[in-house]
MARBAVO-28935 format. One record per atom (N, C-alpha, C): x, y, z. Coordinates in steps of 0.1 Angstrom, whole numbers, plus 5000, padded with zeros to 4 digits. Atoms other than C-alpha are relative to their C-alpha. Layout:
% residues N
XYZ;...
***
This chain:
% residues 609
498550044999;496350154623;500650055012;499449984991;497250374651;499849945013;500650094991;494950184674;500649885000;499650124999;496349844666;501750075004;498750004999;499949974669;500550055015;500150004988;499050114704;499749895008;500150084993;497549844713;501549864999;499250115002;500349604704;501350075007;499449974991;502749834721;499450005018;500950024986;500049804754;500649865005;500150124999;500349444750;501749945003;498650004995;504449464750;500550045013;500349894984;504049714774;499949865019;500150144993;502449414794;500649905007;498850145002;504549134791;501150075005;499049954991;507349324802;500050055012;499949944987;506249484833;499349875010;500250134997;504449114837;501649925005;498950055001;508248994833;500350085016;499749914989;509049254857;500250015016;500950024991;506849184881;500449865009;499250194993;507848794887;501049975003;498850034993;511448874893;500150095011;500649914987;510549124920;499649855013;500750064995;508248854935;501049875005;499550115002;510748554928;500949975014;498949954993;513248644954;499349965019;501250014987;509948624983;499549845000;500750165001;509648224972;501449955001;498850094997;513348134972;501350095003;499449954995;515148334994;501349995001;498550075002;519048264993;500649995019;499950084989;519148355032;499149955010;500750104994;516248165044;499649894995;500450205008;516847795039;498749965007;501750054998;513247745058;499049984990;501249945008;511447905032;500449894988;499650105015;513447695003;499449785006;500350074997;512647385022;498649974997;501850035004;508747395026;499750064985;500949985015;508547524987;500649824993;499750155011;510447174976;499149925010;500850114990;508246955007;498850044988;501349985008;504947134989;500349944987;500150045012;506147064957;499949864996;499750184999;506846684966;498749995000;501250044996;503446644981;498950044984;500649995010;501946834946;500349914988;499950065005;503546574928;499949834997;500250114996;502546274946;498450024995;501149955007;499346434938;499549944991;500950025016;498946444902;500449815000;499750145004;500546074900;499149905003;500950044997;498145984924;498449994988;501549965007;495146144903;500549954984;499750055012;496846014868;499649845001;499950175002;496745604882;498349965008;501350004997;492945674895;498849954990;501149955015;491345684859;500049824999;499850095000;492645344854;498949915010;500550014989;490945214888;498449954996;501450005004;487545324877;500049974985;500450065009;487845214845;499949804999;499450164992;488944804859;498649985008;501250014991;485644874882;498849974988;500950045009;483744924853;499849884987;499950165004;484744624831;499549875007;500750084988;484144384862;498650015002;501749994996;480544524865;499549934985;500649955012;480344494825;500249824997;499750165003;481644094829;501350024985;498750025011;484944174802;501350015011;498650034995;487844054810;501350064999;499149955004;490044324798;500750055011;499449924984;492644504823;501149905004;498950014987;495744414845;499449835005;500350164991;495144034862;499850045012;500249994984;495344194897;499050095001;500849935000;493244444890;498749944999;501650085006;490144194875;499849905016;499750104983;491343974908;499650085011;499949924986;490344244933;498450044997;501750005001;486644244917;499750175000;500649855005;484344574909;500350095011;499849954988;483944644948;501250015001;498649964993;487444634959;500550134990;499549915008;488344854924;499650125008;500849884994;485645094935;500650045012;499549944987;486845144969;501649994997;498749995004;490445114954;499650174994;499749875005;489645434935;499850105008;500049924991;488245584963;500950095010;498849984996;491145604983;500750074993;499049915013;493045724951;500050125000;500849885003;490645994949;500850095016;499849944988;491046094987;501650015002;498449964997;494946044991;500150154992;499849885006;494846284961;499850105005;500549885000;492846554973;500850025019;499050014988;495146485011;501250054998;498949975008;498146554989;499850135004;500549885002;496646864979;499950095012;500049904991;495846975012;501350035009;498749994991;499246905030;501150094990;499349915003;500747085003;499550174999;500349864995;498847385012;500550075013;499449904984;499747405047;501349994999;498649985004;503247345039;500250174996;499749855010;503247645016;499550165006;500849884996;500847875036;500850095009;499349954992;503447995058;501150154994;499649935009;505648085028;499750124992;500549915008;502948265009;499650125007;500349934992;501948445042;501350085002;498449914995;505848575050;500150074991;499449915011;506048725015;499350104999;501749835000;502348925019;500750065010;500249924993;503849025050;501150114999;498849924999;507049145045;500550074984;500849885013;505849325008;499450075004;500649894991;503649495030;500650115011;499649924996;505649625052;501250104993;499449875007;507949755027;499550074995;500949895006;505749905011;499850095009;499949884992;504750085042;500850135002;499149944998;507650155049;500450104991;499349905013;508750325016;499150125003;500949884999;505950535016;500350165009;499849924989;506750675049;501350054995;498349945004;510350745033;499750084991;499849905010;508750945004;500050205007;499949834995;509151315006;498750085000;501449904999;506651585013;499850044984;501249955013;505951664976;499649904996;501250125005;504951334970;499149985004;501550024993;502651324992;498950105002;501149894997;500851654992;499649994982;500249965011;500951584955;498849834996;500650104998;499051234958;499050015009;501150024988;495651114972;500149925008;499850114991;495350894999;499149884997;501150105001;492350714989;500849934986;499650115009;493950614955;501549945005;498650044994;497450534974;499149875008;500650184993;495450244996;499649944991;500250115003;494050114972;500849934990;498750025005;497350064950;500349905015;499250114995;498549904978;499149865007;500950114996;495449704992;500249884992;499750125010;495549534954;501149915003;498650095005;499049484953;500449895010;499650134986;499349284988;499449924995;501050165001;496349054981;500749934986;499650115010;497948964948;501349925004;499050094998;501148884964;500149855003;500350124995;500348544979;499449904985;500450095014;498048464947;501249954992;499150035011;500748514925;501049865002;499150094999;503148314942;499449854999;500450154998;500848014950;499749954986;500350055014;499647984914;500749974992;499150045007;502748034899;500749905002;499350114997;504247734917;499249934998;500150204999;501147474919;498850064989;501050025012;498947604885;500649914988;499950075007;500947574859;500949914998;499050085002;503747384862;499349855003;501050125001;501247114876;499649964988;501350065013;498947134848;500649974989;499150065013;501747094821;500449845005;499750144994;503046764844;499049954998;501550114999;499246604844;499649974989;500250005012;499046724810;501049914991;499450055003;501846544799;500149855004;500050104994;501646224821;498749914991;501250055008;497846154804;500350034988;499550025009;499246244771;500349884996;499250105000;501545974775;498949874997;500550134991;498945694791;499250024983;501349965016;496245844757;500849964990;499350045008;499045744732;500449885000;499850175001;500445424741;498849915002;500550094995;497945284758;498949934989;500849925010;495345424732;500349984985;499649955013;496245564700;500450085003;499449855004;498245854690;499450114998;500649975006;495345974671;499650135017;500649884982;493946084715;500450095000;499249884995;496946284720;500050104991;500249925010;496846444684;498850135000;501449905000;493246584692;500250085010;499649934990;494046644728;501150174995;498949845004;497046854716;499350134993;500449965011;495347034691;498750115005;501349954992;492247124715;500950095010;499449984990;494947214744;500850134990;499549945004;496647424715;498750184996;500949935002;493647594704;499650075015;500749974994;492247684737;501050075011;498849874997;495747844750;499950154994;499649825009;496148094721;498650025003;501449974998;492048134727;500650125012;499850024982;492648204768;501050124996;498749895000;496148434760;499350114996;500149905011;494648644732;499350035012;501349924993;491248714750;500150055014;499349954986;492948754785;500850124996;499149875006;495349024769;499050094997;501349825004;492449254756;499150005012;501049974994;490349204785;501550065013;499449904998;493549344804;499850125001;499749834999;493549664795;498450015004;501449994992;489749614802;500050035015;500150044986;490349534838;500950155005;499249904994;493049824840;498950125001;500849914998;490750054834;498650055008;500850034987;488149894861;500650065007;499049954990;490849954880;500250155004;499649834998;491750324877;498950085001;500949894998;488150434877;499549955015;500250054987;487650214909;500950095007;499149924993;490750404924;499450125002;500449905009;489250714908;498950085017;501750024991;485750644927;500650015016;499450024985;487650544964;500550145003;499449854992;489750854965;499050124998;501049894999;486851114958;499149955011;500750044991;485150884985;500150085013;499149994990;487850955006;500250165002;499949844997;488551275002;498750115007;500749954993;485051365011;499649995012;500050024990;484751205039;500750065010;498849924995;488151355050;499650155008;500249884999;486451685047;498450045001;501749985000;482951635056;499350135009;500449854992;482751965080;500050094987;499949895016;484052145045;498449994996;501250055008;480851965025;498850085009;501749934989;478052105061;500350144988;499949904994;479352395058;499650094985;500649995017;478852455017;498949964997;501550065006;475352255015;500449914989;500150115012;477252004993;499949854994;499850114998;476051714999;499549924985;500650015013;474051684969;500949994989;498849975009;477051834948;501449895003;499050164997;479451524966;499249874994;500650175003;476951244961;500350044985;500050015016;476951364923;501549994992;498250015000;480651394921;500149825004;499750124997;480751064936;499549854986;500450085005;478350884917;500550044979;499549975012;479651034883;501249904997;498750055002;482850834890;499749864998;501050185003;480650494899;499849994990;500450085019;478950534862;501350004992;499150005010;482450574847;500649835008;499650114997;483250234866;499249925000;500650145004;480150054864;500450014980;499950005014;480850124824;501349914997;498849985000;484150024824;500249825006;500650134990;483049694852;498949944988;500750035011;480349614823;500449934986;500050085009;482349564797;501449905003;499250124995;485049364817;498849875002;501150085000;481849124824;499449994989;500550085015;480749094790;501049954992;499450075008;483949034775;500849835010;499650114995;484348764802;499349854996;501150105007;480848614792;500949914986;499250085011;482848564757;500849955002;498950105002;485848424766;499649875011;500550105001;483848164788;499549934990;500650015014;481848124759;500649904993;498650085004;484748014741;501249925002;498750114994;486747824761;498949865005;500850085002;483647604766;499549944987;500550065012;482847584731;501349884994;498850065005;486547474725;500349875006;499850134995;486847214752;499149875003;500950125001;483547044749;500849954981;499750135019;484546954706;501149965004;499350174997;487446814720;500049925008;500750104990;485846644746;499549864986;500450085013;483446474719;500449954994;499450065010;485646414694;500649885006;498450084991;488246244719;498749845004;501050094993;484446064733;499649914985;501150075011;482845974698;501649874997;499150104999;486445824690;500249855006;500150104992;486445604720;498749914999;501050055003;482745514711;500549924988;499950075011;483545384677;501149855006;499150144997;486445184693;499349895004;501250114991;483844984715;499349964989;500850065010;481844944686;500749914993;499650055007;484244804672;501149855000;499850124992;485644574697;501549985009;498549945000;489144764697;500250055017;500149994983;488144894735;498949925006;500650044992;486344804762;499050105008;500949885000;483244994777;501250055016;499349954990;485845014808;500950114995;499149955003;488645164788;498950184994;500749915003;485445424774;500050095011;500249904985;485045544812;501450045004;499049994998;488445554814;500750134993;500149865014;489045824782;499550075010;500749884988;486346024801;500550035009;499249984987;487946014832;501350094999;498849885007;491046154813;499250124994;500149905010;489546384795;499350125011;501149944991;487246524824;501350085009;499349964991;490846544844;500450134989;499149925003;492246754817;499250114995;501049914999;488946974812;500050145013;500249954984;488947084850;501450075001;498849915001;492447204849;500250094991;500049925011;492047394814;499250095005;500949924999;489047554826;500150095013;499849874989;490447684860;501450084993;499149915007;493847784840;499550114992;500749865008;491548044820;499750085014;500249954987;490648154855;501350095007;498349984998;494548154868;500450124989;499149955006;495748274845;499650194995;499949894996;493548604842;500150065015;499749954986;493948654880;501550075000;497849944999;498048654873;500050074992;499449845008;497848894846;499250105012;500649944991;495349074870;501150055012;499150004993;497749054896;501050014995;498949965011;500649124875;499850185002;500249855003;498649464869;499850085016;500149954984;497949524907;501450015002;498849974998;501549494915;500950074994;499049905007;503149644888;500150135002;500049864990;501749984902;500150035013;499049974983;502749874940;501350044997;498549995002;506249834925;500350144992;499749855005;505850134908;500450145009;500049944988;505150294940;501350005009;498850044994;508250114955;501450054994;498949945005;510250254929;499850114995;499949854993;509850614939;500749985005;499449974989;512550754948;500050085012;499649914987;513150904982;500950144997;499349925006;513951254972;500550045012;499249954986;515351325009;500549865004;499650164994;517250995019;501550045006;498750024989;520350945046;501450034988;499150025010;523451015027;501449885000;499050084996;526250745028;501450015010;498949974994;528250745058;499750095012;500949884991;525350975077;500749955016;499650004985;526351045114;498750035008;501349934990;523851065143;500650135004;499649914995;523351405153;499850015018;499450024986;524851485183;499750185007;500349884997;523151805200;500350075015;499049974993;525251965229;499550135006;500349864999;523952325228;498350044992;501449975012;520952325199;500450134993;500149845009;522552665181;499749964985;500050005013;520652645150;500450134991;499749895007;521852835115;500049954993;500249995012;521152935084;500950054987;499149965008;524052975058;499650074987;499949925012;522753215030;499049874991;501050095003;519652955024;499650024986;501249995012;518052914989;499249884996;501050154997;515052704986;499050014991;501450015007;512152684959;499249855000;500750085001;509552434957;500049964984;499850045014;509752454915;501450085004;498649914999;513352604905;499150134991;500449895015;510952844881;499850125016;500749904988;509453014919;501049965011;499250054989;512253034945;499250075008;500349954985;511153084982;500550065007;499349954990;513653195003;501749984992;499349915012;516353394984;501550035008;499149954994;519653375008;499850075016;500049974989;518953355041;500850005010;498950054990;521253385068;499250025014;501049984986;519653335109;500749915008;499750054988;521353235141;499249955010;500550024991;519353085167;500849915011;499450004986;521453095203;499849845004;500550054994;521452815226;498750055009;501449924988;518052845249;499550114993;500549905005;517353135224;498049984996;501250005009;513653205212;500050084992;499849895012;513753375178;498549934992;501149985005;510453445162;500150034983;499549995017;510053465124;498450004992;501249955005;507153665111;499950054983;500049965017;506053795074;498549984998;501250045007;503153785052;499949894995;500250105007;501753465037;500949964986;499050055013;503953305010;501250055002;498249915001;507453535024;500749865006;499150114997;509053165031;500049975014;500650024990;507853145069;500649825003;500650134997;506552785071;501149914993;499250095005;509152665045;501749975009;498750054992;512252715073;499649885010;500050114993;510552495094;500049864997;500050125004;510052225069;501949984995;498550035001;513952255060;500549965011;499249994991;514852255092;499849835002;500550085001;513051945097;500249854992;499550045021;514551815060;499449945000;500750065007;511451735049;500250034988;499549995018;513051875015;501550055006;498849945005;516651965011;500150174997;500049865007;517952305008;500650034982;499550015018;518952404971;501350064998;498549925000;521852644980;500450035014;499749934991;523852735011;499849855010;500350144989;523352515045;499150045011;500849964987;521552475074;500449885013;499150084987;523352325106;499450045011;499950044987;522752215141;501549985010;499349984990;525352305167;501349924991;498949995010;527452315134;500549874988;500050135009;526551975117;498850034992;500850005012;524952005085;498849914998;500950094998;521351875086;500149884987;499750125012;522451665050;501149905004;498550115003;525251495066;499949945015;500550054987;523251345095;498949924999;501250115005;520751065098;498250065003;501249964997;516951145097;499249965011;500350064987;516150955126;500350075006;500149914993;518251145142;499850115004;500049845002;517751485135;498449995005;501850025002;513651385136;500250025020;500150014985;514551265174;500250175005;499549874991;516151645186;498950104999;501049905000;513251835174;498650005002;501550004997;509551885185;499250124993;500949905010;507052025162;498650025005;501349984996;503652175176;499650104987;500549925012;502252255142;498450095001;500849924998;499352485137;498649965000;501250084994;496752185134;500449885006;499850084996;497451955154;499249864998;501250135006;496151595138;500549895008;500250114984;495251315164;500149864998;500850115004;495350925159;498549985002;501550034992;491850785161;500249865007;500350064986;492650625194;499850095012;500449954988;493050715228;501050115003;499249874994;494051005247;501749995002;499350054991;496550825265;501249964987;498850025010;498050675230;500650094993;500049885007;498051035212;501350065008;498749964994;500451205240;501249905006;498650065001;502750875244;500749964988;499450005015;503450885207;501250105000;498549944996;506051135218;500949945004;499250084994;507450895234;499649875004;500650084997;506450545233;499849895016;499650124981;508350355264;499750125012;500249894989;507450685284;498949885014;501050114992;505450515319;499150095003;501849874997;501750645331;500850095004;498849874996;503750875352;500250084993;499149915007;505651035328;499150094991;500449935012;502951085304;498850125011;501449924992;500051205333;501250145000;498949884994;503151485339;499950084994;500049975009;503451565306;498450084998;501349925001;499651665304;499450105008;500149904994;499751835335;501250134997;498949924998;502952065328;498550064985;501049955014;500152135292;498850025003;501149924999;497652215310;498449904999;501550055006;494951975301;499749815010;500250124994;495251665327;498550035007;501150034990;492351775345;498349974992;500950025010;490251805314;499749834997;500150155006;491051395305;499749965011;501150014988;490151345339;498650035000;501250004997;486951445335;499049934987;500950095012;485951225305;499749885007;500350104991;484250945313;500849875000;499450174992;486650705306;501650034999;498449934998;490050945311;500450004989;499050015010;492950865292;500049944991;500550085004;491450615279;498950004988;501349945009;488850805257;500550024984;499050015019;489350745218;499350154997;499849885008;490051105201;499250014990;500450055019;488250995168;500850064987;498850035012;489551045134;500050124998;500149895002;491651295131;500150105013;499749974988;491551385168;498050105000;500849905001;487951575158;498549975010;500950014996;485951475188;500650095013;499949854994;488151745207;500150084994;500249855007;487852095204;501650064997;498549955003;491052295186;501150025013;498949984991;492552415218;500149875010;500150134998;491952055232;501549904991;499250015010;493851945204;501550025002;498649965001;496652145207;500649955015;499550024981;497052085246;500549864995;499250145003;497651725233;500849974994;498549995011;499951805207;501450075011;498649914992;501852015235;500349905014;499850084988;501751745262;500749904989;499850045007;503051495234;501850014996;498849985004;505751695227;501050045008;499250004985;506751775263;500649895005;499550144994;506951405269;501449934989;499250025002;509051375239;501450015002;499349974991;511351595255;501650054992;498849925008;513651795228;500650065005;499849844998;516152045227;500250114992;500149885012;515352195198;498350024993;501850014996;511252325196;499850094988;501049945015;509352425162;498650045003;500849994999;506652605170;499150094986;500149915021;505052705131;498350025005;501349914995;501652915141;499249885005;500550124990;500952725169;498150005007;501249974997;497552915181;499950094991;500949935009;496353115152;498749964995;501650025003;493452915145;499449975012;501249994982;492052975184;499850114999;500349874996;490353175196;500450075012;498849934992;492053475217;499649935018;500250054988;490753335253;501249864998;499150155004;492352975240;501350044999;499150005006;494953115224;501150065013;498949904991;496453315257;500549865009;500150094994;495852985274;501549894996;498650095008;498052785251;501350055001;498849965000;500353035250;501049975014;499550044982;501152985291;501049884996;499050154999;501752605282;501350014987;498950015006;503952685252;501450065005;499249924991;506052925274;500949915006;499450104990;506852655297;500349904991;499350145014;507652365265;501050115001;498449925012;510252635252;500850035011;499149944990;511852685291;501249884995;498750064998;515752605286;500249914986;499450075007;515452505252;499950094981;500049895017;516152645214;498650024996;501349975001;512852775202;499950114985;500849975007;511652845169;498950034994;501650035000;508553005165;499350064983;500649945013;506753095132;498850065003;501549934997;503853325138;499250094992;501049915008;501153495125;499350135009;500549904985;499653695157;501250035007;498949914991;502553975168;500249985011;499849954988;501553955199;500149915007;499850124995;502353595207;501750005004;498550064996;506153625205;500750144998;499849874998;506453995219;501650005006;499050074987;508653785247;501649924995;498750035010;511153665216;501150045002;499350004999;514853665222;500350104986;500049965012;514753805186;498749964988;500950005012;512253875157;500450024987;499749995012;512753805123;499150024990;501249965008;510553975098;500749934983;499450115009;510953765066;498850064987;501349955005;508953895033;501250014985;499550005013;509753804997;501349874999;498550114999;512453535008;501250055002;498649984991;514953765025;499450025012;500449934988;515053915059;499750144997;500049875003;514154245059;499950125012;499849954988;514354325095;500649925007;499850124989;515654135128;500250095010;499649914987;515754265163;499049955012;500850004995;514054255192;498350115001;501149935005;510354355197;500050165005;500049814997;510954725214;500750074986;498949995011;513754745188;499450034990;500349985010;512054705163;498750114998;501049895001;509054905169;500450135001;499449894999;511255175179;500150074985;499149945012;512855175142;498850014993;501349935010;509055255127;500549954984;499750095012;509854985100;499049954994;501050145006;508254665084;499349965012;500150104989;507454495116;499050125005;501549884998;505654845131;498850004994;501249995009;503654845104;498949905002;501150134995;502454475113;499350015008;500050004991;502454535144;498550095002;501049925001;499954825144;499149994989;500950065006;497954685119;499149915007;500850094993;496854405140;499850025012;500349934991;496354615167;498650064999;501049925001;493854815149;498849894994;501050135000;492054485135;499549955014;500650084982;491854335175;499050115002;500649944987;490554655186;498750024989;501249965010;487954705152;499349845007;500550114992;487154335167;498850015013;500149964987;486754445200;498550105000;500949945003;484454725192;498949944995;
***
């Protein structure tokens, strides 16, 4: 009982996010301000209607051909007057206009169905890119593509089928109706109906349970892609463990939960072919033995027999792709319903109404008595208050988890603060546009991740309209022009994925040429060389020196001895401050910061030894 009452809420479930789904979509086929788009869907629809009329006065044709071969004289006068041959090559024509029809109202429409894939696609992109950092550190990437890979490719289906399946196939269905009753008997259309009624509710039901069949293809296919993906992501992790053995088994564990899953979507398809063949041959027959008896009986003609067939064969071929259709669109239905799902996420960081570009003059950033958690159950940073000068460099040290890394993502407003403010040269990063605020600051994070292209496109991503010039400048003021010079094909040399075909301090030289060319006045540097090694790391430090000349400078560090040279140091631990000064200053006062300080002193030199 519980089972049927789940499933019958599944199946509501359905149909409403089905509903859902088509008025989303609806809007991408009849646009209110592009009268282009409303044009080529009524030209297509003309041309699909010349169509069926065409393919409705064809049957006739070849049935007139066959009488004339059979010597009866039943049929039309002009028709019997134009002999077997002329019929025959009359139906021909019929045949071909129709399927001419058919194709001009594809290219009509192809334009249409193309503009809606494309510009569903890019919103979707785009949204994505608008969600916030916990959505995304909280999601895979491998099941995020393939949510959206589905949902694009269904876009275009959906639309084309829903305009030339079934509204067609009810028009063709009704036209031969018509011709089967008068022309005929009543009795045709009675069977027809009756076969056409049966082989619907068949087609619905069995399509509805193989549904949640297909969903579940679905989510272990996702399943399978993102453990693909993820390993691949981290395939130095996998050397470096011996797990390759322990991935492939991981991997293929997900496969047998999707060939299982893929198995019995393919057997319950077998059935509902099965069944929709069983259904439309006995009313085939019946509709045929009927017309047989007529002939016997003197009541038809063996032309008007070929003629039946000819109907019955048109209204076969369209029933039997509508079981097709019609699971593709619930199919598609289910692919989209979880793009749109995706689309309706909200943006938990979005522009507020009325946002102002920020306008940066000086760069004095500050921190109003900050409170920030990631859950509200674990707050981070517990009332912070921090000035940062114009031109200032203020450093901002602590142990692991003392709220560090999280000022730079506020600052940044990759999340919102929760209490208090945080302003730019006294404008509140919430009451300013994200574009802009994104534009004033440069971030040289602590891994720096590369497109997998070229050198040359990696450091003008700082700045796209930058010229060769500007950017070769940029690489020399970072230290690393002479290095891309000596690749064999310069600047020109693809990074690969991930940037992992240079080495870390490679890396960073590109992330700091990048962000030279973008050309801030307000500089994030969140433990910028901590995972180099100390030769690299002094090296880097040179060119960061020179990025931070003449401009605000936030550094987050983990290695004391990187930002000795700090305007001010801020020792940060628990989510307050618990020191600030400069570095003599503070070592003077044999505090918190001393303690670090000479800690990692006596680690380099246990190193060293």
């Amino acid at each position: 009982m519980v089972t049927e009452v789940s499933n019958a809420r599944l199946n509501q479930d359905l149909r409403r996010d089905g509903w859902r789904v088509v008025k989303r979509v609806i809007p991408y086929l009849w646009p209110d301000d592009q009268p282009w788009v409303k044009r080529r869907v009524v030209i297509a629809l003309g041309f699909l209607l010349l169509s069926k009329v065409v393919a409705v006065l064809a049957a006739p044709l070849f049935g007139a051909a066959t009488d004339a071969l059979a010597g009866e004289g039943a049929g039309p006068a002009w028709m019997l007057g134009a002999g077997a041959i002329g019929l025959t090559l009359a139906y021909g024509v019929a045949r071909l206009i129709n399927v001419g029809f058919q194709q001009l109202r594809d290219v009509v429409f192809a334009l249409v169905g193309q503009r809606a894939l494309r510009m569903l696609a890019l919103e979707t992109f785009t949204h994505i890119h608008r969600l916030s950092m916990r959505y995304h550190i909280t999601r895979k990437t491998g099941g995020l593509s393939r949510i959206i890979e589905r949902g694009v490719k269904g876009v275009e289906f959906l639309l084309r089928f829903l305009l030339f399946s079934i509204g067609p196939l009810i028009l063709e269905l009704l036209m031969i109706g018509v011709i089967l009753a008068f022309v005929f008997d009543i009795w045709y259309l009675v069977v027809v109906l009756i076969t056409l009624a049966l082989y619907t509710w068949f087609t619905f039901a069995v399509t509805e349970w193989r549904v949640k069949m297909r969903k579940e293809m679905n989510d272990q296919d996702t399943d399978a892609n993102q453990k693909a993906i993820d390993s691949l992501l981290n395939f130095e992790t996998v050397k470096y463990f011996g797990a390759e053995a322990r991935e492939a088994e991981r991997y293929d564990s997900a496969m047998e939960k999707y060939v299982a899953a893929a198995l019995k979507t393919s057997y319950s398809l077998a059935f509902l072919n099965f069944g929709q063949s069983l259904l439309i041959t006995g009313g085939l027959v019946v509709v045929m033995v009927m017309a047989a008896m007529g002939v016997q009986e003197g009541s038809l003609t063996v032309g008007d027999f070929v003629m039946v067939n000819a109907y019955m064969i048109q209204i076969v071929t369209p029933l039997n792709f509508l079981g097709t259709v019609y699971r593709e669109i619930r199919q598609a239905l289910v692919d989209m319903g979880e793009m749109f799902d995706l689309l309706g996420q909200p943006a938990e960081v979005k522009d507020k109404e009325g946002a102002t570009e920020l306008e940066v003059a000086r760069g004095v950033v500050e921190m109003h008595d900050v409170r920030f958690g990631y859950d509200a159950a674990r707050p981070i940073l517990k009332g912070v208050s921090l000035r940062v000068g114009a031109g200032q460099t203020v450093a901002i040290v602590g142990p692991s988890g003392s709220g560090k890394s999280t000022i730079g993502r506020l600052l940044f407003r990759f999340y919102d603060v929760g209490a208090g403010a945080l302003t730019i040269d006294g404008q509140d990063v919430r009451d300013v546009t994200q574009d802009s605020l994104h534009a004033q600051i440069g971030v040289v994070p602590q891994d720096t991740v590369l497109f997998n292209d070229t050198v040359l496109y990696n450091i003008a991503y700082g700045r796209p309209e930058a010229s060769r010039a500007e950017i070769e400048q940029a690489a020399r003021d970072a230290k690393i022009h002479e290095f891309i010079m000596s690749l064999p094909d310069g600047y020109e040399t693809t990074v690969g994925e991930r940037g992992l075909k240079l080495s870390g301090g490679e890396k960073q030289r590109v992330g700091i040429a990048r962000t030279l060319l973008k050309n801030p006045p307000i500089l994030l540097l969140d433990e910028a060389t901590s995972a180099l090694d100390t030769e690299t790391e002094a090296d880097i430090q040179e060119a960061l020196q020179g990025l931070g000349a003449g401009r605000t400078v936030i550094t987050i560090a983990h290695r004391l001895s990187t930002i000795a040279h700090a305007d001010e140091i801020v020792v940060l631990e628990g989510g307050v401050i618990v020191e600030r000064g400069p570095h003599e200053e503070l070592l003077a006062r044999d505090g918190r910061y001393a303690a670090l300080w000479h800690r990692q002193l006596s680690e380099d030199e246990a190193v060293v030894a």
